[in-house]
C-alpha positions in Angstrom: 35.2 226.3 137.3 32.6 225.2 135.3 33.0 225.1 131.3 29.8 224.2 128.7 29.6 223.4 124.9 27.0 221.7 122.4 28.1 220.7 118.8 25.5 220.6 116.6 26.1 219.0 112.9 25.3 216.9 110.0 25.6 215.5 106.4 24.8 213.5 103.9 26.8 210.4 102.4 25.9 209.6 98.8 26.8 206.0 96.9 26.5 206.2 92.8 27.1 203.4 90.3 25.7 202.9 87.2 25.8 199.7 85.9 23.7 197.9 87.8 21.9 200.7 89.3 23.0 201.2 93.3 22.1 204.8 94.0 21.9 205.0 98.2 21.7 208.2 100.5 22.6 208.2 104.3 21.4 211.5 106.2 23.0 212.1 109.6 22.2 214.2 112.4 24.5 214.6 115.8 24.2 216.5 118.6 26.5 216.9 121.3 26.6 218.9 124.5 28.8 218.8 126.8 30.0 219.5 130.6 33.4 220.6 132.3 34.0 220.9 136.2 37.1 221.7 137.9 35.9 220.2 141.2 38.8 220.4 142.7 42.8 221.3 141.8 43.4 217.3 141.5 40.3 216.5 139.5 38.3 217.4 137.1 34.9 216.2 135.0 34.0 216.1 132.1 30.2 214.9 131.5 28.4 214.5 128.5 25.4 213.1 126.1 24.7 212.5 122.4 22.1 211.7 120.2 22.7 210.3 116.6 20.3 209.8 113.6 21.0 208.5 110.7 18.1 208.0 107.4 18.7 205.3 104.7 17.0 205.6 101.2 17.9 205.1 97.9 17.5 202.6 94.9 18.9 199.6 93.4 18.7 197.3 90.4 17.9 193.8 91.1 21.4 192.4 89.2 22.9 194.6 92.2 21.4 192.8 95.4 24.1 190.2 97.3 20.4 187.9 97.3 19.1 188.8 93.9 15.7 185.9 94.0 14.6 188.4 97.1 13.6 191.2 95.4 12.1 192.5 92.2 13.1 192.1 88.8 14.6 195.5 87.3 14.8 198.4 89.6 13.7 198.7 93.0 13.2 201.4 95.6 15.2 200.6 99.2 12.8 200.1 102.2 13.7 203.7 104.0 15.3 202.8 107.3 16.2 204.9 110.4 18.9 204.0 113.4 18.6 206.0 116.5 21.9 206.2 118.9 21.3 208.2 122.3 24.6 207.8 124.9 26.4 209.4 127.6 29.5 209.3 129.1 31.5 210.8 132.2 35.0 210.8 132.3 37.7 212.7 134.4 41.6 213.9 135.0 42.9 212.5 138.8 45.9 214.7 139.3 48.1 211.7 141.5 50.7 214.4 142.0 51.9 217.0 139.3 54.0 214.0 136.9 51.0 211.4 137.1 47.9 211.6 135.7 44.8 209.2 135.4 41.5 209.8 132.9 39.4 207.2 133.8 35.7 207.4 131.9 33.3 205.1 130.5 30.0 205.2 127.6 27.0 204.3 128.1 25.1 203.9 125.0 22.0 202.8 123.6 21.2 201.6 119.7 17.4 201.5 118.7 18.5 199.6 115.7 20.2 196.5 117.5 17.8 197.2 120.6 21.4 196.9 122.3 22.8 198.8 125.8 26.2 198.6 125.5 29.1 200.0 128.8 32.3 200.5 127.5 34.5 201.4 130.5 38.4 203.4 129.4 41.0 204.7 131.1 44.2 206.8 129.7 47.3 206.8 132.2 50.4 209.3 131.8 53.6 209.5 134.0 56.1 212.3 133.4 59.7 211.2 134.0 61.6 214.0 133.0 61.2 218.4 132.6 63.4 221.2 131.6 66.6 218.4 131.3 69.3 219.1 129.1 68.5 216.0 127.2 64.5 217.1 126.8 62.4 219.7 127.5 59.6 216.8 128.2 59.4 212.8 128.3 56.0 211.4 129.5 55.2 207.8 129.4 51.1 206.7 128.7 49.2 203.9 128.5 45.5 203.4 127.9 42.9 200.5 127.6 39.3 200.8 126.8 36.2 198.9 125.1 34.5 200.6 121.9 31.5 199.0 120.1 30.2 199.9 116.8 26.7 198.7 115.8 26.3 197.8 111.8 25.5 200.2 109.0 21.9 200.3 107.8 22.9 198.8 104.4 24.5 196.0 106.4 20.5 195.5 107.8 18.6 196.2 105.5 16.1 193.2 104.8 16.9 193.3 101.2 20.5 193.7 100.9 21.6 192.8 104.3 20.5 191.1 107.4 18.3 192.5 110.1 19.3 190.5 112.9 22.9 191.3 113.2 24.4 192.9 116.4 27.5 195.5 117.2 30.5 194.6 116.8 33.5 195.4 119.7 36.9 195.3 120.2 39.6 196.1 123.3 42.5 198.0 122.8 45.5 198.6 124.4 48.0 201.3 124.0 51.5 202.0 125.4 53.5 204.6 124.3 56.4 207.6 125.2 56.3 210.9 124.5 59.6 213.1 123.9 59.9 216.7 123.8 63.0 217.3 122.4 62.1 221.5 122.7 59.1 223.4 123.4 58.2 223.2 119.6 59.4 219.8 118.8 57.3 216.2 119.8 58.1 212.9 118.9 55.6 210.4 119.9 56.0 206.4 119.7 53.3 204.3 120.6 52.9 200.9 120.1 49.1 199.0 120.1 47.2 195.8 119.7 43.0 195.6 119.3 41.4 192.4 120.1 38.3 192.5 117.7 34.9 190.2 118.4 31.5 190.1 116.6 33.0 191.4 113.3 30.9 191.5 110.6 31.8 189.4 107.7 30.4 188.5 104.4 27.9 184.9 104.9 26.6 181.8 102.6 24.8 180.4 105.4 20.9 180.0 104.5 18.8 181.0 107.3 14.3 180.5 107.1 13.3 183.9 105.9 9.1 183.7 105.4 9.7 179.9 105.1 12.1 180.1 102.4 15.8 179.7 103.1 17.8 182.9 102.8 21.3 183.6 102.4 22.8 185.4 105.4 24.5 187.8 103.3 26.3 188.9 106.6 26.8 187.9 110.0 28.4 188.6 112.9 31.1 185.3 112.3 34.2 187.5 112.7 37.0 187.7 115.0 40.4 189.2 114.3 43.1 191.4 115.9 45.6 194.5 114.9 49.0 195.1 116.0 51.5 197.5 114.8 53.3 201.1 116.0 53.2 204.6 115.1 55.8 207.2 115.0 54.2 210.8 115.4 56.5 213.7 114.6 55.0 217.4 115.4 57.2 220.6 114.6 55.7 223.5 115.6 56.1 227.0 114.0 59.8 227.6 113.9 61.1 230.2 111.4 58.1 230.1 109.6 57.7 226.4 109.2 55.5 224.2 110.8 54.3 220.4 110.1 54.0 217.1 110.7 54.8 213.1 110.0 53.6 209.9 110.8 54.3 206.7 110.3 52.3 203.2 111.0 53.1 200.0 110.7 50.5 197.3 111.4 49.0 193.9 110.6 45.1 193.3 110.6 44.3 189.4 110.9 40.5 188.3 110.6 39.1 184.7 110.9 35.5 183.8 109.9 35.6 180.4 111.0 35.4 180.3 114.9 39.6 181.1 114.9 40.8 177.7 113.7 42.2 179.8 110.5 43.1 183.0 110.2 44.1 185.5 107.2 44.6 189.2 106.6 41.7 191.1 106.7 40.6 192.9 103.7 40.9 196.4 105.3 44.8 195.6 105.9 47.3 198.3 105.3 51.1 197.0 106.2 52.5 200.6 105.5 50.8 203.9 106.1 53.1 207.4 105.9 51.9 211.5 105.8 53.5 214.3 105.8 52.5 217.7 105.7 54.3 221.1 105.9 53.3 224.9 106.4 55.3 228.0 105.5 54.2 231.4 106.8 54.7 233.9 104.2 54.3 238.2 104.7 51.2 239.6 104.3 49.0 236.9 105.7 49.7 234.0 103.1 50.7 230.8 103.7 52.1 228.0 101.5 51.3 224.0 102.3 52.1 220.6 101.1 50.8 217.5 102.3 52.0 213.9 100.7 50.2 210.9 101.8 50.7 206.5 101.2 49.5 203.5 102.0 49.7 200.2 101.0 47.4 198.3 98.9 44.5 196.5 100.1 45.1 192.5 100.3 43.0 190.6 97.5 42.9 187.2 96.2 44.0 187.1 92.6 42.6 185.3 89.6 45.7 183.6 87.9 44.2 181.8 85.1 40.3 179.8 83.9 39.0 176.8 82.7 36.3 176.4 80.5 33.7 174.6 81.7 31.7 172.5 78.4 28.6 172.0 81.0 27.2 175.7 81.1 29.3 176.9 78.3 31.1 179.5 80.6 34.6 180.0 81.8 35.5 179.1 85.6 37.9 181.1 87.1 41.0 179.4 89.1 41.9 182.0 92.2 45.3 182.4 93.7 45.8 182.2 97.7 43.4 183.8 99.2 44.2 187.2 100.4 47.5 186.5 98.9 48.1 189.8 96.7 47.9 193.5 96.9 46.3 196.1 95.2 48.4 199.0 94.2 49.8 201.3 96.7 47.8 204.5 97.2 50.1 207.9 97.5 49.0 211.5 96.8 50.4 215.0 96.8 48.1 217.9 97.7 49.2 221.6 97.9 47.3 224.7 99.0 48.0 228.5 99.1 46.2 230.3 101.0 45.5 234.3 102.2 44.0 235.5 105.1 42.6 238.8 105.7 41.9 239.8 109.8 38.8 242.0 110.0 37.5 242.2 113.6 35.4 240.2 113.9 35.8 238.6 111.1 38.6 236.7 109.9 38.6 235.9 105.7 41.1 233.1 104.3 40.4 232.5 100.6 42.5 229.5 99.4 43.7 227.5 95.7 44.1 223.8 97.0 45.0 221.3 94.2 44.6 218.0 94.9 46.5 214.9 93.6 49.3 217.2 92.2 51.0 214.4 89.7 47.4 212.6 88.6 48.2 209.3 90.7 45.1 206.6 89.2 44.7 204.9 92.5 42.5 202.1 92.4 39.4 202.3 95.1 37.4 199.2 93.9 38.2 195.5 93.7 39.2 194.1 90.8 36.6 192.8 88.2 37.4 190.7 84.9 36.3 190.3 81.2 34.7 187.1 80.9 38.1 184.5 80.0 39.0 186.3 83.3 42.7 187.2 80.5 42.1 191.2 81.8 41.3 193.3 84.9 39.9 196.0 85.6 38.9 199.0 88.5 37.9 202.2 89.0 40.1 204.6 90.4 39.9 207.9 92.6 39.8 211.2 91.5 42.5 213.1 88.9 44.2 216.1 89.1 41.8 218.4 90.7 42.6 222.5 91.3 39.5 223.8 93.9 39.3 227.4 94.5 37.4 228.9 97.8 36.9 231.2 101.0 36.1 230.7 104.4 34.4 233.2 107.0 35.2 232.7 110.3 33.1 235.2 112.9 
């Protein structure tokens, strides 16, 4: 009746460019055990903690600070910085009768970096209408609401490229959604949602008294914004040797930074977002995949012409609507073949994956200019690139 588990893992997160110099590293650490009790046939717990660490270092040119008069000329090492995040949270599934369901839970977390304790209370309904009809094998309605808070990334505090004082951000969400089992191996899932997002951290000119000098903000926690949209899921499973998946999401991200009397679309807006991936069993132990991926470009505000200006000799550029443009549409395709060999108690797979199959430049930085602002310019992701390894599973 009773079920245990602890996940133990981490990484590091590594940020590079080269002119100016920005060289960061984020360490993390995460440990998670956890707790599962059937207390009774109608209910049953789940209970659990974690503990997060994350380490900041790095260094940075002075041309590459958002305040460059608050640091020192030429290079600079970053202030090493370290966030703590200990939580816990309890949760459950209330077994109404055999169609309805209820997983009411909540998080209780605590961030030494914001010196904030946060409650965010959630709860996941599901009703099945309909089993074993001729129409469906399955159709279960859900809904779910719930409060998440995320606290702000070291960078985004650090006292020389960020500011210390800012808080979490949170949001509400609410989900509605039906589930349809056409046949025991086929699920199509429609789900519609909406966030309500508060506290968001966006980019800040206000001057704040830093050591009795004013101080621009760099960021603050001005933001508020919400995201609507739906998603189409689409889950096959193995069926004469093919399995996959596809989904679809449509959705609109609106942000306003000035108390909600205007509002545009957020930066991290993506109308359009569509994957696909399929698996083919082959003899022998291999197996054949292909996974396709897009999503629309990121909204920016476009420079559509300059002035020079006589005064400091320069050229002023004159910006388009804000937010009013796109950058291109991502898409990639990826295929892998893999083999696995079974040797109890060990189980092999070696694999060739080659990723972004037809060399796709996707862009993955905004745009910069020469200095007429008459060309553009950004970096894009990675080419064509054919990996080869194994993996031991015991």
């Amino acid at each position: 009746d009773v079920t245990s588990r602890i996940v133990v893992g981490g990484g590091a997160d590594v940020t590079t460019q080269r002119q100016p110099s920005f060289d960061v590293q984020t360490t993390k650490l995460q440990i998670r055990p956890s707790l599962r009790w059937k207390m009774a046939d109608f209910l049953t717990a789940d209970f659990g903690a974690e503990y997060l660490l994350d380490q900041l270092r790095g260094t940075f040119d002075q041309s590459a600070a958002p305040v460059s008069s608050t640091v020192s000329a030429g290079s600079n090492r970053l202030e090493e910085a370290t966030a703590s995040e200990i939580g816990a949270y309890v949760g459950g599934d209330w077994a109404f009768s055999k169609e309805v369901h209820v997983f009411p839970g909540a998080r209780l977390e605590h961030y030494w970096q914001t010196t904030e304790t946060v409650i965010d209370p959630r709860v996941v309904a599901r009703w099945e209408i309909a089993r074993d009809e001729s129409f469906a094998s399955k159709i279960t309605l859900k809904g779910a609401v719930g409060e998440y808070t995320q606290p702000p990334s070291l960078l985004q505090t650090s006292a020389q490229l960020g500011n210390s004082s800012l808080a979490s951000e949170d949001s509400i969400q609410y989900l509605a959604g039906v589930e349809y089992q056409a046949t025991k191996e086929l699920l199509i899932d429609v789900d519609g949602f909406y966030v309500n997002e508060e506290n968001v951290i966006v980019s800040s000119s206000t001057a704040s008294i830093v050591n009795g000098r004013p101080r621009s903000q760099v960021f603050s926690n001005g933001g508020t914004g919400d995201t609507s949209g739906f998603e189409v899921f689409v889950q096959q499973q193995l069926w004469h040797h093919l399995e996959g998946w596809l989904y679809y999401t449509y959705s609109v991200s609106n942000l306003s930074t000035d108390g909600g009397t205007t509002s545009v679309l957020s930066t991290y807006d993506q109308t359009h977002v569509l994957g696909v991936m399929l698996s083919y069993a082959l003899p022998g132990g291999w197996r054949a995949r292909t996974r396709f991926q897009y999503a629309s470009g990121a909204p920016t505000t476009s420079i559509i012409g300059s002035v020079f200006d006589s005064t400091s000799n320069q050229y002023v550029s004159v910006p388009g609507a804000t937010l009013g443009d796109r950058t291109p549409a991502f898409s990639e395709l990826d295929l892998r073949i893999e083999k696995m060999w079974n040797l109890r108690p060990l189980t092999i797979t070696t694999y060739l994956d080659v990723r972004n199959v037809y060399n796709r430049a996707n862009t993955v930085t905004p745009y910069t200019y020469n200095y007429e602002y008459s060309q553009s310019y950004s970096r894009t992701g990675l080419p064509i690139l054919p990996m080869a390894g194994a993996r031991i599973d015991f």
